[in-house]
N, C-alpha and C positions, 0 to 999 in steps of 0.2 A: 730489585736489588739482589733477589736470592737468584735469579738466573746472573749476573752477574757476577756474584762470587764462585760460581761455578763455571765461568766461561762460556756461557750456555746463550748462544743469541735468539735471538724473541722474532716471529714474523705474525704477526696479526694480534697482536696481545689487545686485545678490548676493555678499555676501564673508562673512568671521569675523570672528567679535569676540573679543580677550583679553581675560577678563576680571580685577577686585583678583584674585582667588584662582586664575589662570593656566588655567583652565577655558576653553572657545571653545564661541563659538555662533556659528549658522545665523544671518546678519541679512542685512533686504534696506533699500537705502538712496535715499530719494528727498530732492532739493537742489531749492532756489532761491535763486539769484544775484540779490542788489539791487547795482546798479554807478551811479555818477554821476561825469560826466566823464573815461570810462574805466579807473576806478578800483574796485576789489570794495566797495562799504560794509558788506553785509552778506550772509550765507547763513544757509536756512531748513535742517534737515535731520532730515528726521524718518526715524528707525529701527525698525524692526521686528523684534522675536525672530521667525523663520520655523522654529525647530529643531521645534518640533511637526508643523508646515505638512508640513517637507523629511522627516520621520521618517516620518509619514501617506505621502504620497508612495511612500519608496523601500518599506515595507512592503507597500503597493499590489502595486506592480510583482513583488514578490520574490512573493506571494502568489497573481499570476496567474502567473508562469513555474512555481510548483510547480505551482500544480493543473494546467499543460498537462504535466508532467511524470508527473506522478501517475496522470494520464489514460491515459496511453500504457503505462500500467506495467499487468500480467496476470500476473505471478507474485507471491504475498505476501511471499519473501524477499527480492526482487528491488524491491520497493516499500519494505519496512522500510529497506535501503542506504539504498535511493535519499531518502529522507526524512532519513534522518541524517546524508546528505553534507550536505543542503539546509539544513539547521537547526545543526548544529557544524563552526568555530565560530562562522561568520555571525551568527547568533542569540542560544546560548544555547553555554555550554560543556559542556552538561550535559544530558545530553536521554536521557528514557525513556517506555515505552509500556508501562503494564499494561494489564489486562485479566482479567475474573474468569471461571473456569471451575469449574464444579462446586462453588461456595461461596466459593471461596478466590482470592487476589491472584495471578495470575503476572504476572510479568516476561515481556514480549512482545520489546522490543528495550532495548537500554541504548549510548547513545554518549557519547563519548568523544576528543579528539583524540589524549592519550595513552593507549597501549594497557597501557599497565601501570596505571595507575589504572581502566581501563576492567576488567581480569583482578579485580581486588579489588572492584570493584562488586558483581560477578556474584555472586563470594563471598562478600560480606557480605548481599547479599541473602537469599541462598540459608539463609544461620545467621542470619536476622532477618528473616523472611518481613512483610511489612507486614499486617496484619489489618484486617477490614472495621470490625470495632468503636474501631479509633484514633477520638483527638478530636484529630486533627491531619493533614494533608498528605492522601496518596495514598486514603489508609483513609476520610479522614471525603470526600474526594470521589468517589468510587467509591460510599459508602452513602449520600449526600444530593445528587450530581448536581449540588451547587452548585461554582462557583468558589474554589480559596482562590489569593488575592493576597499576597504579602508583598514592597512594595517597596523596604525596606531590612531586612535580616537586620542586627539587633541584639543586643547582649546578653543584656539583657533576655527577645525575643524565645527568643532560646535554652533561656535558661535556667527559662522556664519549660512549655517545648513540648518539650524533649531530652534525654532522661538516660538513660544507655546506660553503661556501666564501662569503655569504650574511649572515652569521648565527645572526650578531645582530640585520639586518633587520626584519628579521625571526621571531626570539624570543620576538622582541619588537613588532610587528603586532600581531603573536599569543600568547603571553604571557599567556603561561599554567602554572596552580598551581595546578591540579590536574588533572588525564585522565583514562579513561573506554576504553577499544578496547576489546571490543565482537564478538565469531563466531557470525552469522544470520545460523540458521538451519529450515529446511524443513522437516519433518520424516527423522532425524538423515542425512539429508545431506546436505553437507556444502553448502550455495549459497554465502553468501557473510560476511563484515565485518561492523558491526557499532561503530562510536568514539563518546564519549562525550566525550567534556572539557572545563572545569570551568576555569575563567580566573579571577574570583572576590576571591579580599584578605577574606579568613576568612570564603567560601567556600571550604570545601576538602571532594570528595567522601570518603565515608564509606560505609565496609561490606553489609550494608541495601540499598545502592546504587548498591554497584554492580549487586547484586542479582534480583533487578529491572533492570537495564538494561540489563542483560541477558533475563530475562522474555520479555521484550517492545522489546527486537529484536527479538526474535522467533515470536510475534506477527506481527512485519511488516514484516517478513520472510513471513508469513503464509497468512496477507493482498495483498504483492508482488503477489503470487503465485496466490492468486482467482482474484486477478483484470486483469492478465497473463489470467488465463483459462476463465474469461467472457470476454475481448479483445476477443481472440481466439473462444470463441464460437457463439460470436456475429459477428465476421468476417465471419465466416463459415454460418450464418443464412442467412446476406445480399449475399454469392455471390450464396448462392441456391434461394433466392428470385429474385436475377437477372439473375438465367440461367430457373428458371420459366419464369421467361417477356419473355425472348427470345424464350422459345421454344412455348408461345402464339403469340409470336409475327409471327415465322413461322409458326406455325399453321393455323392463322388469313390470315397470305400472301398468303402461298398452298391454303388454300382452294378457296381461291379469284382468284388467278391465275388457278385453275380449270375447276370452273365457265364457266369457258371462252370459251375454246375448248369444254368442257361436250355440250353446249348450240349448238356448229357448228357441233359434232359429231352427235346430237340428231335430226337437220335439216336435217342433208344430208342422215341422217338413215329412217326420216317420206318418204322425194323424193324417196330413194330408195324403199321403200312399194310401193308408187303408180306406180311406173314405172314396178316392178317385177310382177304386181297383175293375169298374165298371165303363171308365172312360180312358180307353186306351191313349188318346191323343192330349190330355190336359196329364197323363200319368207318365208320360215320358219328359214332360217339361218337371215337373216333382223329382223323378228319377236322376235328373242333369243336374238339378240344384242341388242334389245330395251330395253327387262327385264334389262341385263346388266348395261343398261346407264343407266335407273330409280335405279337402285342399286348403282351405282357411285352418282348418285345427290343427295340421301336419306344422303348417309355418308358426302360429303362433306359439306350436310347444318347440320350433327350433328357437323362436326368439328367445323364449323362455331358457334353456340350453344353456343359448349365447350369454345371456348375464349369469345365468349361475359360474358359468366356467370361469367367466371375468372376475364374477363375487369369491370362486376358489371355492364354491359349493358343493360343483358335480363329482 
């Protein structure tokens, strides 16, 4: 109104709309002022719903600051957090990772913002393992790799996807109003399955949702994976670091236990000269064995050397 009274027309003006049923959206608003005799006669003003637009957008953004996070991340426990800070409740209030191992569904991570409904999750899972053969959710995505979507959890919907003998415990604890169940893929192959689910009135994934969780799960697919192979290759560095100690440490002992005999073979070899110094021909086999033993003591103080230099002694 105040660019109005000034004759001043609007091209991108960004605010909310209240809507009959008190709901608000994303609108962007562009004006034109007709004025005669400096008077307003008329405004053009065409409106725009942008909530798709602004929703595209902040999912963008949120979806690049995870993968640089995700990026950075080298341990798997350390990446599971880190993804569940990132996702509840921002996201979804509800957010779990299987993944199949030896036939069967595990539960890889489960979050939660409250921890006591997060304690019963674990447990109920645990007494209702999800199976590969469901014709519903975690099970039928995990066996067919496809997506299942459910943008408004209905009665209906319930009631004919859910029957359990605790079912209104169930549904009152997890109180879904809309749900994401995503492959997780690795170079086209299947590792596991990601869920969100919004449990707040008046949140309901959309299209622009989905498509982002498909995206944020290949990503922690693919963070899974490198935190996997630096585990694994930093396993592999320490136990060659610790079969180095060891073979210094043999090294270090042989040569020392060497020492030892070399030093009584080298005595009884100098006696044996002076006792032989009459028999020329048994005194050159003594003579040949001494080179010998100085050749055995030369190596054993290099071995010696070698581990100090490794130990950071010499």
């Amino acid at each position: 109104f105040e660019a109005i009274k000034k004759f001043e027309a609007l091209e991108g003006f960004n605010t909310r709309l209240i809507r009959a049923d008190n709901s608000q959206i994303d609108i962007s608003i562009d004006t034109s002022v007709n004025s005669s005799n400096g008077l307003v006669e008329s405004v053009c003003c065409f409106t725009r719903d942008i909530s798709s637009y602004k929703r595209n957008a902040e999912l963008l953004q949120f979806l690049n600051i995870a993968g640089s996070d995700l990026a950075l991340t080298y341990n798997t426990e350390a990446a599971l957090d880190r993804v569940a800070q990132l996702i509840v409740p921002g996201f979804a209030n509800w957010f779990c990772i299987d993944v199949i191992r030896e036939g069967k569904v595990e539960v890889l991570k489960l979050a939660h913002e409250n921890p006591e409904h997060l304690e019963w999750a674990y447990a109920f899972r645990r007494e209702n393992p999800v199976s590969l053969e469901d014709e519903y959710g975690i099970g039928k995505v995990l066996r067919t790799g496809k997506v299942s979507f459910t943008p408004v959890v209905d009665e209906l919907i319930i009631n004919n996807g859910f029957n359990h003998p605790k079912r209104t415990e169930i549904l009152r604890k997890l109180n879904p109003q809309s749900v994401i169940v995503v492959p997780m893929h690795v170079r086209d192959e299947l590792k596991g399955a990601v869920s969100f689910i919004s449990t707040d009135d008046g949140r309901y994934y959309e299209v622009a949702d989905l498509y982002f969780a498909q995206n944020f799960a290949n990503k922690i697919a693919l963070a899974l994976e490198n935190a996997k192979l630096y585990e694994a290759a930093n396993a592999e560095i320490k136990q060659r670091i610790k079969a180095e100690q060891k073979k210094d440490e043999f090294i270090s002992m042989a040569s020392h236990e060497l020492k030892t005999p070399l030093t009584s073979i080298k005595a009884y070899n100098q006696l044996l000269e002076k006792k032989l110094e009459g028999n020329a021909e048994a005194l050159a086999f003594v003579i040949k064995a001494s080179g010998h033993i100085l050749q055995l003591e030369r190596l054993t103080s290099d071995l010696l050397d070698v581990s100090k230099i490794n130990a950071g002694k010499l």
